[in-house]
C-alpha positions in Angstrom: 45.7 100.5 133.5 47.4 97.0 134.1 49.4 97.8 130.9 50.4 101.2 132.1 51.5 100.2 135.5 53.8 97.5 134.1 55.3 100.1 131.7 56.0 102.6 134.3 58.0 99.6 136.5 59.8 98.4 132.7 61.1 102.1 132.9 62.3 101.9 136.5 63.8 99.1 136.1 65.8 100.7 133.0 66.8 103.6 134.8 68.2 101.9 137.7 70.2 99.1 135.3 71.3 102.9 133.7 72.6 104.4 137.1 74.4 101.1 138.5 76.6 101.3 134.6 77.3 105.2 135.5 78.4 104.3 138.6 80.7 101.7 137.8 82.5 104.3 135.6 83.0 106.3 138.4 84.6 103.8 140.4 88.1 105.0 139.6 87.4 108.6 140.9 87.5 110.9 138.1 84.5 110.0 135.8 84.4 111.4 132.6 86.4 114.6 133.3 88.9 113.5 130.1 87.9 114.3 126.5 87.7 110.9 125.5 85.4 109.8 127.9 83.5 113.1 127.0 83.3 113.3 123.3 87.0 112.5 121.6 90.0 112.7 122.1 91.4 116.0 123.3 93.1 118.6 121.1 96.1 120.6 121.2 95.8 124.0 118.9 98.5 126.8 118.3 98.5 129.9 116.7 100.1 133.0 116.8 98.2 134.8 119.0 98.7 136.2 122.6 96.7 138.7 124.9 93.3 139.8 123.9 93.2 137.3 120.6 94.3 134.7 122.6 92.0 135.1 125.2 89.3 135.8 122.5 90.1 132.3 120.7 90.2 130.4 123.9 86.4 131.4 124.2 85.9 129.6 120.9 88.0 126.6 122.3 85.6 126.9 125.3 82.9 127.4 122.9 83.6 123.9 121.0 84.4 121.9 124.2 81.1 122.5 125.8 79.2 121.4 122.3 81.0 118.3 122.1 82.8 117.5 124.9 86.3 117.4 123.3 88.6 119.3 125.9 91.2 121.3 124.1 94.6 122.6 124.9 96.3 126.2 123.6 99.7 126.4 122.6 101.2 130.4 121.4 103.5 129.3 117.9 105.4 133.0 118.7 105.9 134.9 115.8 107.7 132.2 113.4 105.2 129.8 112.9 106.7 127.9 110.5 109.9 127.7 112.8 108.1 126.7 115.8 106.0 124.1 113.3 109.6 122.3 111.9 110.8 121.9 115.3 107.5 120.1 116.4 106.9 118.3 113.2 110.7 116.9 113.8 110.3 115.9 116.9 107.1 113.9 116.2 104.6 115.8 118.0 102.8 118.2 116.2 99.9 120.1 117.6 96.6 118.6 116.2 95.9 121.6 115.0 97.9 125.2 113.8 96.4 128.3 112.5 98.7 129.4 109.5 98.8 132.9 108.0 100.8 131.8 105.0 99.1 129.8 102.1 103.1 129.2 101.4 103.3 127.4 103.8 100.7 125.5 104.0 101.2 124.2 100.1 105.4 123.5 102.1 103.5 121.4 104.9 101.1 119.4 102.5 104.6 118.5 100.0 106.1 117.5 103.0 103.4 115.0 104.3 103.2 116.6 107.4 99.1 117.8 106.7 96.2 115.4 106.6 93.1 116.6 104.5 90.3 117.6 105.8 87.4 114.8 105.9 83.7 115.0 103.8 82.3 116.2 107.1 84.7 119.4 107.1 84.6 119.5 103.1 80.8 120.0 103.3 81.0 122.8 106.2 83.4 124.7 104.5 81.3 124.7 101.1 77.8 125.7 103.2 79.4 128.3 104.6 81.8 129.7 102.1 82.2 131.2 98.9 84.5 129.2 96.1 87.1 131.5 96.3 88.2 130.7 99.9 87.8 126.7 99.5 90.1 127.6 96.8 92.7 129.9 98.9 92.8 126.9 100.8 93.1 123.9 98.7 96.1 122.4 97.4 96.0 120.8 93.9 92.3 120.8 94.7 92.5 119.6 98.1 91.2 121.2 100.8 93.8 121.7 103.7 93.1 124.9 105.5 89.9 126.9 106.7 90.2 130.4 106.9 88.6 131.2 110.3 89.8 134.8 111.1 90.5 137.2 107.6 92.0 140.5 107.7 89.9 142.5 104.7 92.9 144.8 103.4 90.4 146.8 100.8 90.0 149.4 103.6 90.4 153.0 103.3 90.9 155.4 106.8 89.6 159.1 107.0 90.2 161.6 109.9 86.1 162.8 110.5 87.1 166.3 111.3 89.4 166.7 108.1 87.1 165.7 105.7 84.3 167.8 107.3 86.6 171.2 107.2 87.2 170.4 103.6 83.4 170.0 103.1 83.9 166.3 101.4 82.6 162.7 101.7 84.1 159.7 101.4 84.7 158.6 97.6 82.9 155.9 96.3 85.4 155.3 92.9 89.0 156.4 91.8 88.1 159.7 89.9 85.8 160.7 92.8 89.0 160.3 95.4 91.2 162.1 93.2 89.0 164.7 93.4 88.6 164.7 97.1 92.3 164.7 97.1 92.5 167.7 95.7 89.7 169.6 98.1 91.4 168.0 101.0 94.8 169.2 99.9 93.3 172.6 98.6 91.8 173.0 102.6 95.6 172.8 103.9 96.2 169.3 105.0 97.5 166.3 102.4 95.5 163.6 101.8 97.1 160.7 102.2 99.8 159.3 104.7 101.9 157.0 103.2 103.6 153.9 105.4 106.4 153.4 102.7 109.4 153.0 104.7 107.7 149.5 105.3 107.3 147.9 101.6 104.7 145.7 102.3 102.2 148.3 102.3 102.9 149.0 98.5 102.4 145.8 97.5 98.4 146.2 99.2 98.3 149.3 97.8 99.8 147.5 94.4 97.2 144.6 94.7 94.1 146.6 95.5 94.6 148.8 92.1 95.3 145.8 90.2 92.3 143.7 90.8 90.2 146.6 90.0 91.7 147.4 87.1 92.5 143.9 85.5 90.2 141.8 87.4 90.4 138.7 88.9 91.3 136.2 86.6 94.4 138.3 85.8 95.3 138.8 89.2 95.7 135.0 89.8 97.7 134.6 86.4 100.0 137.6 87.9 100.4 135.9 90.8 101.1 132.5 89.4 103.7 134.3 87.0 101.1 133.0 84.0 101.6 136.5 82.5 104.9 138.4 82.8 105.1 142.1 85.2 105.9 144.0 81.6 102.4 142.9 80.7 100.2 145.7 79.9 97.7 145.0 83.0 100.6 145.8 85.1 101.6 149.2 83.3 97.7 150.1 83.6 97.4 149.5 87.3 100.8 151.4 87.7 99.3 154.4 85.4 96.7 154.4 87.7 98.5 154.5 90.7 100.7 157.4 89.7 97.3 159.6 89.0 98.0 160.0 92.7 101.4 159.4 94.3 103.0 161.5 90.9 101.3 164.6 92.5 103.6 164.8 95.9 100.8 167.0 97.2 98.7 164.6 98.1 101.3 162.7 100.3 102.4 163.5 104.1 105.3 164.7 103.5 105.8 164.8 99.9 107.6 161.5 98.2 109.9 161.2 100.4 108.1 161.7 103.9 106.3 158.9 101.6 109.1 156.5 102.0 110.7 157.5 104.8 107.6 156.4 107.2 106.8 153.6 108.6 103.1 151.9 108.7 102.3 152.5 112.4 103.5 156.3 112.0 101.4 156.4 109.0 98.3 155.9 110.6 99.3 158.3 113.8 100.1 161.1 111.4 96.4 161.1 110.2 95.3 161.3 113.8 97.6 163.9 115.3 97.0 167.2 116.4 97.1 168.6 114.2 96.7 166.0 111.6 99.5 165.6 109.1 97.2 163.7 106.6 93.6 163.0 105.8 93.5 159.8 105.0 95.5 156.3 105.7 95.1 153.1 103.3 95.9 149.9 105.0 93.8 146.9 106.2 90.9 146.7 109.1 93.7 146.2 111.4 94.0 149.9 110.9 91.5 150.5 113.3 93.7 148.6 116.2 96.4 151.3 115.8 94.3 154.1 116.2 92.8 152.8 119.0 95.9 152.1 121.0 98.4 154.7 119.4 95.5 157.6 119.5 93.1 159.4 121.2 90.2 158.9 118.5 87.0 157.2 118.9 85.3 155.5 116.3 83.0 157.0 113.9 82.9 160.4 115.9 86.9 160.8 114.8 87.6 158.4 112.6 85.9 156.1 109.9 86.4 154.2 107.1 85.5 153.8 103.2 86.0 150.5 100.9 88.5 151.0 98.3 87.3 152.8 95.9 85.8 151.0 92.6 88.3 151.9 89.0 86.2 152.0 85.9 83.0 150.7 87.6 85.1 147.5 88.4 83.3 145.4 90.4 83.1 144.7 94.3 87.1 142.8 95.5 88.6 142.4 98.6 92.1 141.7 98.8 92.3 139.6 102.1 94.9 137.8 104.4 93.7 135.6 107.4 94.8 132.5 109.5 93.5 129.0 108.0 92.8 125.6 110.5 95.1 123.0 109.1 95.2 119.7 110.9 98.3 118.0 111.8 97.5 114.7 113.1 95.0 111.9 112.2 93.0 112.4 115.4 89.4 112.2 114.5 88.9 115.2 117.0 91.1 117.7 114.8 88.9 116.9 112.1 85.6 117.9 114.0 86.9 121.7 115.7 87.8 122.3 111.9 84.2 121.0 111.5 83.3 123.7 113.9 85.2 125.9 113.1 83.4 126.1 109.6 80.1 127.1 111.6 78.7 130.2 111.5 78.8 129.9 115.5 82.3 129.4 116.0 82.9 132.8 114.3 80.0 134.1 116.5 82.0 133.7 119.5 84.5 135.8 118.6 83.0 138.4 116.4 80.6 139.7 118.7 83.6 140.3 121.3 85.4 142.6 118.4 88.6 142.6 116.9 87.5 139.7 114.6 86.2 139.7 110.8 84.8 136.6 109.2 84.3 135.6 105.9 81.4 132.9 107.3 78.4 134.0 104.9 75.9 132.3 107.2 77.4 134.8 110.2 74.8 137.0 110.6 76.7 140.6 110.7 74.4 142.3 113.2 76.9 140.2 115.8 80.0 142.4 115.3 80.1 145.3 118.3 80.4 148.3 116.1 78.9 149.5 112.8 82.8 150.1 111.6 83.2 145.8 111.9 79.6 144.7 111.0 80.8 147.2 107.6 83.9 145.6 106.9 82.5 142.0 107.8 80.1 142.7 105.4 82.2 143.8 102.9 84.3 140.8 102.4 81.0 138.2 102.1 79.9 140.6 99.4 82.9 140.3 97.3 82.3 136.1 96.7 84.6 134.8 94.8 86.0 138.1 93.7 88.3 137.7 96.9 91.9 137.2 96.6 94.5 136.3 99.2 97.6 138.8 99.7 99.8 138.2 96.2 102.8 139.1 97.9 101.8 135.7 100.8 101.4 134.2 97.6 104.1 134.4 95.4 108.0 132.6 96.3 109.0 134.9 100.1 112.3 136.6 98.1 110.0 138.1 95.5 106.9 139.0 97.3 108.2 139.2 101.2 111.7 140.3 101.3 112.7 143.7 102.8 115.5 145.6 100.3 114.4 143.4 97.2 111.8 141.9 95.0 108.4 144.1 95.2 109.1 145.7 98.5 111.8 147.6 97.2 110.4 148.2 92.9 107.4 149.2 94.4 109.6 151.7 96.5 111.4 152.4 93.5 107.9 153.1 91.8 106.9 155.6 94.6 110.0 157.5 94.1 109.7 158.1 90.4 106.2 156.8 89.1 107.0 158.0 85.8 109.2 155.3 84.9 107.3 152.3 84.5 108.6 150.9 81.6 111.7 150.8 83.8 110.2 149.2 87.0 107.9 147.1 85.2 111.2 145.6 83.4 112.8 145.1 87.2 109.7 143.5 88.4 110.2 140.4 85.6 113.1 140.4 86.4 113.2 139.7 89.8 110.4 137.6 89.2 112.1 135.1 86.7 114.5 134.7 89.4 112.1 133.7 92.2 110.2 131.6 90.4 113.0 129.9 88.2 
């Protein structure tokens, strides 16, 4: 009992010594409202985005602060982020950290000096969490720099409900099977695709989604890398492919040249008009964004989706884009929200709100608000390391991102007369010997 009693005083006494320290830090009136008194030191973070995704990220920011007690900061890069990056890195005060779109630029930043790499403690996240591929996607030389926290899955196929259900037909699950449906769909009066080709990027997903179906993965990086030249005969097969559909102007809104003269947003309104011009829309998940602000369509009663269909039982791809966490500054904090980042609960945050698809495969999918997300979520943790970034993000801007030239315009050029591959295939090297010098 004796020993008892003087325990309990020994822990009195501990616990007073305890609150006359916490109140000499309070002494100057603010405590430990700052981040470094909290947990670190506090963070600045841009990124591209504004309204709802901002608003949406800044509960992860929240999220972070009130795990470790690092306060954070939000800056919107507008839409040039490597502008608004140059003029910061220049005038020696980078944000600590900036959520990049473009791998290019990332691998620009990290020849420049201006990226630190991430730490073991980030390295080790990123591998528990995710598959090879997108430690690869962002690595340079073998490095890791960026974390790709938000991914756009672009292996998404759209479907007006009420179209397919007059033409009696279900969502395809391969090539030949969508050809077919193509036909029915066509046969019940409406064409079955509406083509955004006024705007060339959207070739070059349609390009890439073909491609690493048909020549695989490993080809698809030696493509993109110029390892293997656009006359090669992977290139005239995904193009052979290609044409089994756009050579038959039936299938597309408008024929060929409705084809090219529309742009992406119109392409997806078509398919949702009344009546609808189309049946179907390719483009990526953010599909699903248009249609809900440009249309009157609710989600799986009016519209839905299907994965791009498998070519030759090819196996499960995803051709993706996303924004990766690169850090800036050699603040110990930017190192630990990339930390966090990496967690499956950082991406809980903001998946369970909507408009967010992660490629975390510890993110348990049941999170995401609708069955359309949880699908497409899904969908991009089953592909592993069959995942590949956007090739034309990849390859030099002139070549892969340049309206009026490079694949933009071939691809164009391809649309308009499929039958003449030997011809665009021939411009594509071309053009790509130049780019890449």
């Amino acid at each position: 009992m004796v020993l008892r009693r003087k325990f309990w005083i020994l822990l009195m006494v501990v616990a007073l010594v305890a609150a006359a320290c916490g109140g000499d830090d309070d002494d100057n009136g603010d405590g430990a409202d700052d981040g470094e008194a909290a947990g670190g030191d506090p963070i600045e973070v841009t990124a591209v985005w504004t309204g709802t995704e901002q608003e949406r990220f800044t509960a992860v920011l929240d999220a972070f602060t009130a795990e470790t007690g690092i306060e954070t900061s939000y800056r919107s890069a507008g839409d040039d982020m490597a502008a608004f990056l140059g003029t910061q890195i220049e005038g020696g005060s980078p944000p600590d950290v900036a959520m990049i779109a473009q791998p290019a630029l990332v691998e620009q930043l990290v020849g420049d000096g201006s990226l630190q790499p991430f730490n073991d403690d980030v390295v080790a996240a990123i591998g528990e969490n995710y598959a090879d591929a997108w430690i690869d996607i962002g690595s340079v030389d073998g490095t890791p720099y960026a974390l790709y926290f938000k991914v756009a899955n672009k292996s998404t196929w759209w479907y007006n409900t009420a179209v397919f259900d007059q033409a009696g037909v279900e969502p395809p699950e391969d090539w030949d099977g969508m050809l077919e449906v193509a036909s029915t769909v066509n046969a019940s009066g409406t064409p079955f695709v509406s083509m955004g080709g006024a705007d060339g990027w959207t070739l070059t997903d349609w390009f890439e989604n073909i491609y690493i179906r048909t020549a695989g993965a490993d080809a698809y990086d030696q493509l993109t890398n110029h390892e293997i030249p656009w006359t090669d005969d992977s290139v005239v097969t995904a193009l052979e492919t290609w044409g089994e559909l756009v050579g038959d102007p039936a299938n597309l809104a408008g024929g060929t040249t409705g084809a090219l003269n529309t742009g992406f947003e119109d392409s997806v309104k078509n398919v949702f008009a009344d009546p609808a011009e189309a049946g179907t829309v390719y483009e990526g998940d953010f599909v699903a964004g248009v249609i809900s602000g440009e249309t009157g369509a609710e989600a799986e009663t009016d519209f839905n989706f299907f994965t791009f269909p498998t070519i030759d039982g090819s196996a499960p791809a995803v051709v993706s884009g996303g924004d990766g966490a690169v850090v800036l500054t050699d603040n110990p904090s930017a190192q630990r929200f990339v930390e966090y980042l990496a967690s499956a609960e950082a991406s809980e945050v903001w998946a369970s709100e909507g408009g967010f698809i992660s490629a975390n495969q510890n993110l348990d999918s049941s999170v995401y608000p609708d069955a359309i997300s949880q699908s497409i979520g899904e969908a991009v943790v089953a592909a592993g390391d069959d995942v590949r970034f956007d090739m034309s993000d990849l390859v030099p801007p002139e070549f892969g991102g340049t309206s009026g030239q490079g694949l933009w315009k071939l691809f164009q050029d391809f649309v308009q007369n499929p039958g003449d591959i030997d011809g665009v295939t021939k411009k594509l090297e071309k053009a790509a010997e130049q780019a890449f010098g």
